[in-house]
C-alpha positions as CSV (number, residue, x, y, z in Angstrom):
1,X,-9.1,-17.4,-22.2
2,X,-7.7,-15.3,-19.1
3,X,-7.4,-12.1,-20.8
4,X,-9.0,-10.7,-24.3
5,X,-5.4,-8.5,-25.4
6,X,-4.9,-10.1,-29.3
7,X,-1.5,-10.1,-31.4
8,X,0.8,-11.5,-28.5
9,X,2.7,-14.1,-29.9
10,X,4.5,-14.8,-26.3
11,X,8.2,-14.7,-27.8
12,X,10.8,-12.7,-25.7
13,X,11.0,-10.5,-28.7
14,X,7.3,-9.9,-28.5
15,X,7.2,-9.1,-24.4
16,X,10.0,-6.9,-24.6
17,X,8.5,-4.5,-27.6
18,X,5.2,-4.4,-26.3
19,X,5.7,-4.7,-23.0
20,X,2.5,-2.9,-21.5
21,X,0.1,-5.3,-23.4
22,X,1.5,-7.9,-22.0
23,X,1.1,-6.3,-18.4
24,X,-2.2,-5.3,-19.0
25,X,-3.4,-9.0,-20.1
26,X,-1.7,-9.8,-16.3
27,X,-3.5,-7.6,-14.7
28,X,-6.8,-8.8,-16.9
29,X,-5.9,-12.6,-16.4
30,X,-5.7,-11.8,-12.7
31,X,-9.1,-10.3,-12.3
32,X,-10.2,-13.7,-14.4
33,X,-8.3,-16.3,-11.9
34,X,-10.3,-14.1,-9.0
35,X,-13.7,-14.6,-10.6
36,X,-13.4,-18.0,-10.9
37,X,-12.1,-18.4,-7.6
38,X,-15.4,-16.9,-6.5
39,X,-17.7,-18.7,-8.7
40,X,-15.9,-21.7,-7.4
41,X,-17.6,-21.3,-4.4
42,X,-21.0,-22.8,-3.2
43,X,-23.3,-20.0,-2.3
44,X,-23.5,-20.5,1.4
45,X,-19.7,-19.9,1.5
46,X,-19.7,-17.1,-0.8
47,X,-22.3,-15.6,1.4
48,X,-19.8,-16.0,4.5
49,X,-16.6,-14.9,2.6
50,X,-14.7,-11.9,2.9
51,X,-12.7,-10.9,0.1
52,X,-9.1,-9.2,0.7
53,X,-6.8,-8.0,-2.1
54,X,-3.7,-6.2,-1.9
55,X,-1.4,-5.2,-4.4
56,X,3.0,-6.0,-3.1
57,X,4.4,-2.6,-4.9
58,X,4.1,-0.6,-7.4
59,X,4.5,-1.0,-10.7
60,X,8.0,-1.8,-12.7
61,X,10.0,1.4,-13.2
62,X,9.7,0.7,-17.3
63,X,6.3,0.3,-17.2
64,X,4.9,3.3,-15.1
65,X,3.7,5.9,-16.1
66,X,3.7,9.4,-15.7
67,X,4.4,11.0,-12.6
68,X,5.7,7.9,-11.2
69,X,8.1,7.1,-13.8
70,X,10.0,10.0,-12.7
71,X,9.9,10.1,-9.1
72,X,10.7,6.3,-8.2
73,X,8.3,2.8,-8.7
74,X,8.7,-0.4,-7.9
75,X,11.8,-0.8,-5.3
76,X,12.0,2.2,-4.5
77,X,10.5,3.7,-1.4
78,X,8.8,6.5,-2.7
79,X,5.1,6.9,-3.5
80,X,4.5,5.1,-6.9
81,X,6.9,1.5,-4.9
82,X,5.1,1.2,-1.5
83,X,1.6,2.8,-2.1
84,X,-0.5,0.4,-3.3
85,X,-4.1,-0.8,-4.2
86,X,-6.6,-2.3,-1.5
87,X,-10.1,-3.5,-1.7
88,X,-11.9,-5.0,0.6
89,X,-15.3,-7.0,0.9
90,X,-17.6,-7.3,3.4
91,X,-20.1,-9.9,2.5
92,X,-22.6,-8.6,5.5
93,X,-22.6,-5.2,4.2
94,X,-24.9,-3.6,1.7
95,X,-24.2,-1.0,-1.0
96,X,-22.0,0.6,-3.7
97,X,-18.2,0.4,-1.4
98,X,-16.8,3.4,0.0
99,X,-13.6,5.0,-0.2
100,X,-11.7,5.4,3.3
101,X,-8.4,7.9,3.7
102,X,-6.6,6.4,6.7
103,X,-3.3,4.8,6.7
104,X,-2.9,0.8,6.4
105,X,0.5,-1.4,6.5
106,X,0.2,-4.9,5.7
107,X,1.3,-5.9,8.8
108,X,-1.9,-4.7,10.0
109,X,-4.0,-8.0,8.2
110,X,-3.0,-10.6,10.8
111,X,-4.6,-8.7,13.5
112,X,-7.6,-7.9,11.4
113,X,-8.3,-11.0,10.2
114,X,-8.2,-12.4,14.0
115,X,-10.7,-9.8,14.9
116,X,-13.3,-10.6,12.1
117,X,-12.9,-14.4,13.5
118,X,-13.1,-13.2,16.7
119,X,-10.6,-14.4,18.2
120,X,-8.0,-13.0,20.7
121,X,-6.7,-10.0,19.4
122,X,-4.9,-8.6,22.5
123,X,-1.3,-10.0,21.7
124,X,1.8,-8.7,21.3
125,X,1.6,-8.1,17.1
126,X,3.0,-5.8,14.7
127,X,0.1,-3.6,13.8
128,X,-3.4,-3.0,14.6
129,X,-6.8,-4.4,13.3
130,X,-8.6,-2.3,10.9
131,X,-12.0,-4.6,11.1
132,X,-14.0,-1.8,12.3
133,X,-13.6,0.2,9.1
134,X,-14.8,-3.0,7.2
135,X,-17.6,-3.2,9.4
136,X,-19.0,0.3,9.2
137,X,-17.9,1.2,13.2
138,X,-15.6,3.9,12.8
139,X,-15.9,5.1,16.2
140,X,-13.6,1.5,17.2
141,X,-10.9,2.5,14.6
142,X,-7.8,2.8,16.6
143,X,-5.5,4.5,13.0
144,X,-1.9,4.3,12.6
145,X,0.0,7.6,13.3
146,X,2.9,6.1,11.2
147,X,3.3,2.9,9.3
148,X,6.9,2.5,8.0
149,X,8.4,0.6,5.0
150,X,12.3,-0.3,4.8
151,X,14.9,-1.8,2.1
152,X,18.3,-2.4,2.1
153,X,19.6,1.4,2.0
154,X,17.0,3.0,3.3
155,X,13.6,3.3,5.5
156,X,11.0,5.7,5.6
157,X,8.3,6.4,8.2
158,X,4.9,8.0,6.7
159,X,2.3,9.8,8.7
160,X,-1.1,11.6,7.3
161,X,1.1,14.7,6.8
162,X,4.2,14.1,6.1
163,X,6.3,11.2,4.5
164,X,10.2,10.8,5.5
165,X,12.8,8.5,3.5
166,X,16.4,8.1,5.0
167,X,19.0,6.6,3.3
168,X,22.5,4.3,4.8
169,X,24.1,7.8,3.4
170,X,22.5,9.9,6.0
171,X,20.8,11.1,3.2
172,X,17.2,12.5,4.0
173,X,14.2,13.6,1.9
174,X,11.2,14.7,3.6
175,X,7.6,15.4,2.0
176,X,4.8,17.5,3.2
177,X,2.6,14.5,1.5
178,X,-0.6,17.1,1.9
179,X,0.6,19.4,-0.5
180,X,2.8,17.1,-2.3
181,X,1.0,14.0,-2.9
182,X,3.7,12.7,-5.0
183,X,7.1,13.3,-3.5
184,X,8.4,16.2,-5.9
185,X,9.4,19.2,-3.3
186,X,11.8,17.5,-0.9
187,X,12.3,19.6,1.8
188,X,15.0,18.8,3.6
189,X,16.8,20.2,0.7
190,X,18.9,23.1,2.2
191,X,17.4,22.8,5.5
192,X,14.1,22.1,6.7
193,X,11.9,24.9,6.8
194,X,10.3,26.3,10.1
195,X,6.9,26.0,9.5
196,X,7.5,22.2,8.7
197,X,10.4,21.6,11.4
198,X,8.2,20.3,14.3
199,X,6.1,17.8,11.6
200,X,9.9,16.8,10.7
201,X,10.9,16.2,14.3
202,X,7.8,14.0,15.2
203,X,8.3,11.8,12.1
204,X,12.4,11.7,12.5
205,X,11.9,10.5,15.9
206,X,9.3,7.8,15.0
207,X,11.9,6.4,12.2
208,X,14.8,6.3,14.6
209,X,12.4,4.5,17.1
210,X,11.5,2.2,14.5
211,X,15.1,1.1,14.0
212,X,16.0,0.5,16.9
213,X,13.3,-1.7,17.5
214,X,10.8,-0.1,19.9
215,X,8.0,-0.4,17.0
């Protein structure tokens, strides 16, 4: 009763022809579990809960879809493996939701979770709260002017203009993320070019300070 997709009959032959059904009745049978996990609750808690969801990566290279089948999903570093979903709710806050453009990292939760409890957010974390977005105060928001995501061969560093992936190879490929929301036109291909070279040189620098540990 988790999810309403009919006609799986759960064998390994079954999940590997029809492999998107079966991720779309996850996807369904997770939205179930959360509803439940709501109703669960009495409504004085419900009333005092806030509600954070986050989605790890992105989705499987053989299940994605068009453009981010082509340009790198899940493990990969590029848009469509470390861009991901995020909702939150405030339960003191009325209306429909609103959409907000900034940039988050996960490592920014910890912090924001102390700072909706109230507690002492002036310590020496990773990341930066993000509660004052939630709470409709945007004048407290402190944003991110990079947040950074690394694997095993490479690292990347994005800011709100510009997204830059390096690889153990020296390899580079740099993204005026603006104009090219997702990743095609790298330009570091032949040389960057000079109306992008200081953008380049601001980011570069705040991926080599990033590893070598002064972020």
């Amino acid at each position: 009763d988790l999810h309403s997709i009919t006609g799986l009959t759960e064998t390994e032959q079954d999940l590997r022809r029809n492999k998107s059904e079966y991720f779309k009745a996850m996807l369904e049978s997770v939205d179930t579990e959360i509803g439940r996990l709501l109703d669960s609750m009495d409504a004085e808690t419900r009333a005092n809960t806030y509600v954070m969801i986050i989605g790890d990566n992105g989705t499987g290279g053989s299940l994605a879809q068009e453009p981010y089948k082509s340009i790198g999903a899940k493990g990969s570093l590029q848009v469509g493996g470390i861009h991901t979903p995020m909702i939150i709710y405030n339960p003191y806050k009325d209306g429909n939701g609103a959409e907000i453009d900034t940039l988050v990292s996960t490592i920014d939760f910890y912090p924001t979770v102390l700072d909706i409890l109230d507690l002492d957010t002036n310590l020496d974390l990773p990341g930066s709260s993000f509660y004052s977005l939630v709470a409709d105060t945007p004048d407290r928001y402190n944003p991110n002017e990079f947040v950074f995501s690394q694997d095993l061969e490479s690292a990347a560093v994005r800011s709100d203009d510009y997204k830059l992936i390096r690889f153990e190879t020296g390899e580079e490929r740099f993204y005026h993320v603006i104009s090219d929301q997702f990743e095609e036109n790298n330009l570091a291909t032949g040389g960057i070019p000079s109306n992008h070279q200081s953008g380049y040189d601001s980011i570069s620098t705040a991926l080599n300070n990033y590893l070598q540990g002064n972020y």
